[in-house]
DSSP file (Angstrom, degrees, kcal/mol; ACC not computed):
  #  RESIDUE AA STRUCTURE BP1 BP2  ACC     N-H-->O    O-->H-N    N-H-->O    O-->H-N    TCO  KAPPA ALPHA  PHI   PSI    X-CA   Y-CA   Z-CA
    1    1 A X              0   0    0      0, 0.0     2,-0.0     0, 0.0     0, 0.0   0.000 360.0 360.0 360.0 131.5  -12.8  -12.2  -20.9
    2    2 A X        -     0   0    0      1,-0.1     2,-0.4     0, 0.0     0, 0.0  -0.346 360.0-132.3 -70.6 167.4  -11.0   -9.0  -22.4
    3    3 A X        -     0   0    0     -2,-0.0     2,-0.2     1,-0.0    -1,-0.1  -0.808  32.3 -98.9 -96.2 141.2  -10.1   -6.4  -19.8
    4    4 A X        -     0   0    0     -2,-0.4     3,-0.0     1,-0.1    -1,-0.0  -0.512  18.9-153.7 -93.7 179.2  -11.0   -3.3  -20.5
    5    5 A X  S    S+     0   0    0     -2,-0.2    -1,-0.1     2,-0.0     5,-0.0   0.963  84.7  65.4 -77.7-100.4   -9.0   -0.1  -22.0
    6    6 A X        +     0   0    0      4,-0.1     2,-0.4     1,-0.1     3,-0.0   0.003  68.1 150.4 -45.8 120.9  -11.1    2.6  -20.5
    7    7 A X    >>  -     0   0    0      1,-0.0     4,-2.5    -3,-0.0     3,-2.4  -0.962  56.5-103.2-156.3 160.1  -10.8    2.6  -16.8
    8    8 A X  H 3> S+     0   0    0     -2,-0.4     4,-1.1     1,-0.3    -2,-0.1   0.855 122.5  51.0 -80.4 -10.8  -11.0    5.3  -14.0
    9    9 A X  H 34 S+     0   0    0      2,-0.1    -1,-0.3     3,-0.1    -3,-0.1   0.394 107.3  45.8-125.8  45.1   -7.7    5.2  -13.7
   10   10 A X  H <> S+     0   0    0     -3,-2.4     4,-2.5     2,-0.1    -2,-0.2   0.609 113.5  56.6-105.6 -36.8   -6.6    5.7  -17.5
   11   11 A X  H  X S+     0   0    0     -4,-2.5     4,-1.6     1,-0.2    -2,-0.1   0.821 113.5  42.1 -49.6 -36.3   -9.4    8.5  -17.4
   12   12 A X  H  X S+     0   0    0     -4,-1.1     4,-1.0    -5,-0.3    -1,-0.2   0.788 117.8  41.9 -69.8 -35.9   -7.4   10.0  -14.5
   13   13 A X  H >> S+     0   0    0      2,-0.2     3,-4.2     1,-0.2     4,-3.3   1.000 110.6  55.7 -61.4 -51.1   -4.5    9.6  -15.7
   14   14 A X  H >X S+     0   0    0     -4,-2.5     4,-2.3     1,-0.4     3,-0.6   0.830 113.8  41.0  -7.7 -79.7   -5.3   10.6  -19.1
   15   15 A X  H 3X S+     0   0    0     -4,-1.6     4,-1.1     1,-0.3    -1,-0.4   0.444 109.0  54.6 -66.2  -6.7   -6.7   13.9  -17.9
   16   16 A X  H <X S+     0   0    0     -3,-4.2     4,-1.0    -4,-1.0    -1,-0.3   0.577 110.6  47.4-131.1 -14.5   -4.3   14.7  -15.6
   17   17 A X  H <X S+     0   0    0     -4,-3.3     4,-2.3    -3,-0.6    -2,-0.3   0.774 112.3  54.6 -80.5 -34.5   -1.3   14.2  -18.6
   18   18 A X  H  X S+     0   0    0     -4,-2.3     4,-1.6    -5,-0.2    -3,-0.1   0.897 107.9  44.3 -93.0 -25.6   -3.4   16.4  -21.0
   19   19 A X  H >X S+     0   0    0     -4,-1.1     3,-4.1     2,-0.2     4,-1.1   0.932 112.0  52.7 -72.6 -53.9   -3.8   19.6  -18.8
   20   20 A X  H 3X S+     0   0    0     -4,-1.0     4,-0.8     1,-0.3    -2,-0.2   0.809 104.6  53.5 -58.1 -35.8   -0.4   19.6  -17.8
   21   21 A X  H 3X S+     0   0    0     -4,-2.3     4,-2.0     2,-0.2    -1,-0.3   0.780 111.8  50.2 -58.3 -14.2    0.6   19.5  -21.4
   22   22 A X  H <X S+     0   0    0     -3,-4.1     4,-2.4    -4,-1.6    -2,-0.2   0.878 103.4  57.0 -74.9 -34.7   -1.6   22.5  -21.8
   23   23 A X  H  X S+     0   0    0     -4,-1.1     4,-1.1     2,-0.2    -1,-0.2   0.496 108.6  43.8 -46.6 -22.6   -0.2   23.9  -19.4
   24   24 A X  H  X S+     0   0    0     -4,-0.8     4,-2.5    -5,-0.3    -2,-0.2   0.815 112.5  52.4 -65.7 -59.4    3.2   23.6  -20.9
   25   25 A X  H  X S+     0   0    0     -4,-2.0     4,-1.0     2,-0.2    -2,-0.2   0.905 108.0  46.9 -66.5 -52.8    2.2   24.6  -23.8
   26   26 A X  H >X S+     0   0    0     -4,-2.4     3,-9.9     2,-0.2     4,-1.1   0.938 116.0  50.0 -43.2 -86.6    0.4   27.8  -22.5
   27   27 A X  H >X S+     0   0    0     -4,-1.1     4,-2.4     1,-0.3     3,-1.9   0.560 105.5  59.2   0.2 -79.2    3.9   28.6  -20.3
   28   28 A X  H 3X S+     0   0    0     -4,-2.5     4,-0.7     1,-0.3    -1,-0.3   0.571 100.6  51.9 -53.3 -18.0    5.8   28.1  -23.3
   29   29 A X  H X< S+     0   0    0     -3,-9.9     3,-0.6    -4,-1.0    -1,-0.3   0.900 110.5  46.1 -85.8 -26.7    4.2   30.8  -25.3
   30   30 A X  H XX S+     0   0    0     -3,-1.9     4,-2.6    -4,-1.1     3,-1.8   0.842  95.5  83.4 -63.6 -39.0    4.6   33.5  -22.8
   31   31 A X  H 3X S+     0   0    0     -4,-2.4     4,-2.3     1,-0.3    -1,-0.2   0.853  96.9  34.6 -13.2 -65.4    8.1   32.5  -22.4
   32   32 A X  H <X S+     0   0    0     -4,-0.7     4,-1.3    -3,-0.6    -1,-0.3   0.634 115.4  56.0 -81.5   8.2    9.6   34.3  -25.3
   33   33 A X  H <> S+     0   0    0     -3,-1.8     4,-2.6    -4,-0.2    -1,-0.3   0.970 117.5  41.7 -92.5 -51.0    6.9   37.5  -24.8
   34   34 A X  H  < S+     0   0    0     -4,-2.6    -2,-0.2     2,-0.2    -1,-0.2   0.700 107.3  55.1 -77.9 -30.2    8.6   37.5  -20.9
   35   35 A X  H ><>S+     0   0    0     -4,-2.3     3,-7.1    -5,-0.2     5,-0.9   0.988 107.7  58.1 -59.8 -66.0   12.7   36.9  -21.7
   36   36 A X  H 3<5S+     0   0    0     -4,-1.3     3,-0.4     1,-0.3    -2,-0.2   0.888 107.4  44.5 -62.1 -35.4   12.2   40.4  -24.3
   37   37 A X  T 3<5S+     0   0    0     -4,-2.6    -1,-0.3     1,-0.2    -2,-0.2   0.829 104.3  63.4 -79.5   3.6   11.2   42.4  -21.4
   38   38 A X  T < 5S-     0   0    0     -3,-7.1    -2,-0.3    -4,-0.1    -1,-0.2   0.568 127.0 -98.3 -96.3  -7.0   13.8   41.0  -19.6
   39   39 A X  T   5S+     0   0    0     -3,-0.4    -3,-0.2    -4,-0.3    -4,-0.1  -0.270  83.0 128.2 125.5 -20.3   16.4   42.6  -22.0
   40   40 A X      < -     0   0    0     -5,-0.9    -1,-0.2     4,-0.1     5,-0.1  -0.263  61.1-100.7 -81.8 145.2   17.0   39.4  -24.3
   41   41 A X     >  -     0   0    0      1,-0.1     4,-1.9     3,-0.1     5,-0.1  -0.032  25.5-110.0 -46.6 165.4   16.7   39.5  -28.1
   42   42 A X  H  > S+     0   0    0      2,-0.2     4,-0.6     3,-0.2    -1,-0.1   0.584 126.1  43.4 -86.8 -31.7   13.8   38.5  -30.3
   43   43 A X  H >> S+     0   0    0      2,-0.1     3,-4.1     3,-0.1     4,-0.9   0.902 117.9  46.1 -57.1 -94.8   16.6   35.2  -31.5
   44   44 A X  H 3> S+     0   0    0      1,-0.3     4,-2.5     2,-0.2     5,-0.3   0.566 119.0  42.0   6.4 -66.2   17.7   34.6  -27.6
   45   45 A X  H 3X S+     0   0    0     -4,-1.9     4,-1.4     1,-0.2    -1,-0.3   0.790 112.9  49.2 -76.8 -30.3   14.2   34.7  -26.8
   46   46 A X  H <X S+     0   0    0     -3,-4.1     4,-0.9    -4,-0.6    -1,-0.2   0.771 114.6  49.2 -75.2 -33.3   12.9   32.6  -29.8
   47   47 A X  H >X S+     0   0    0     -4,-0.9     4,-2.3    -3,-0.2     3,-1.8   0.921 108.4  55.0 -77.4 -78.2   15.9   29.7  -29.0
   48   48 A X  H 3< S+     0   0    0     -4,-2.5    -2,-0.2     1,-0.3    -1,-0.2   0.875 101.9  50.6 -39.6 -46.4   14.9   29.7  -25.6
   49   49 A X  H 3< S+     0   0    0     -4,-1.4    -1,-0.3    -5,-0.3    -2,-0.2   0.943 111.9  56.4 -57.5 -39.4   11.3   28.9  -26.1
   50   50 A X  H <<        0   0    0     -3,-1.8    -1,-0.2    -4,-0.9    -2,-0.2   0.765 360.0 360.0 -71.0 -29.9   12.4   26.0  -28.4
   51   51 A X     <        0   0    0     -4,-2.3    -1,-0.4    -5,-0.1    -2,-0.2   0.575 360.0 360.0-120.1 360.0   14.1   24.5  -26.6
Protein backbone atom coordinates (compact mmCIF):
# COMPACT_ATOMS: atom_id res chain seq x y z
CA UNK A 1 0.00 0.00 0.00
CA UNK A 2 1.40 3.59 -1.13
CA UNK A 3 1.39 6.06 1.69
CA UNK A 4 0.07 9.04 0.93
CA UNK A 5 1.63 12.63 -0.10
CA UNK A 6 -1.09 14.84 1.08
CA UNK A 7 -1.41 14.68 4.85
CA UNK A 8 -2.54 17.07 7.60
CA UNK A 9 0.69 17.60 8.42
CA UNK A 10 2.20 18.46 4.91
CA UNK A 11 -1.01 20.76 4.63
CA UNK A 12 0.19 22.39 7.81
CA UNK A 13 3.32 22.58 7.12
CA UNK A 14 2.82 23.60 3.72
CA UNK A 15 0.71 26.58 4.72
CA UNK A 16 2.52 27.62 7.43
CA UNK A 17 6.04 27.80 4.94
CA UNK A 18 3.93 29.74 2.25
CA UNK A 19 2.60 32.69 4.52
CA UNK A 20 5.75 33.22 6.03
CA UNK A 21 7.36 33.51 2.69
CA UNK A 22 4.76 36.13 1.98
CA UNK A 23 5.42 37.59 4.63
CA UNK A 24 9.00 38.00 3.73
CA UNK A 25 8.32 38.90 0.68
CA UNK A 26 5.84 41.70 1.74
CA UNK A 27 8.70 42.97 4.53
CA UNK A 28 11.18 42.94 1.93
CA UNK A 29 9.37 45.47 -0.31
CA UNK A 30 8.90 48.10 2.30
CA UNK A 31 12.48 47.63 3.31
CA UNK A 32 14.06 49.89 0.70
CA UNK A 33 10.79 52.53 0.84
CA UNK A 34 11.82 52.61 5.03
CA UNK A 35 16.03 52.77 4.82
CA UNK A 36 15.31 56.25 2.36
CA UNK A 37 13.48 57.85 5.01
CA UNK A 38 16.04 56.80 7.18
CA UNK A 39 18.62 58.97 5.31
CA UNK A 40 20.10 56.07 3.10
CA UNK A 41 20.39 56.38 -0.71
CA UNK A 42 18.13 54.96 -3.37
CA UNK A 43 21.61 52.31 -4.19
CA UNK A 44 22.23 51.71 -0.26
CA UNK A 45 18.66 51.16 0.01
CA UNK A 46 18.29 48.99 -3.27
CA UNK A 47 21.51 46.63 -2.02
CA UNK A 48 20.09 46.25 1.13
CA UNK A 49 16.78 44.90 0.04
CA UNK A 50 18.71 42.32 -2.11
CA UNK A 51 20.35 41.05 -0.17
Amino acid sequence: MKDKIITRNFCCIFLALFFVSNIMYMLMSTMSEYTTALGASPMGAGMGTGI
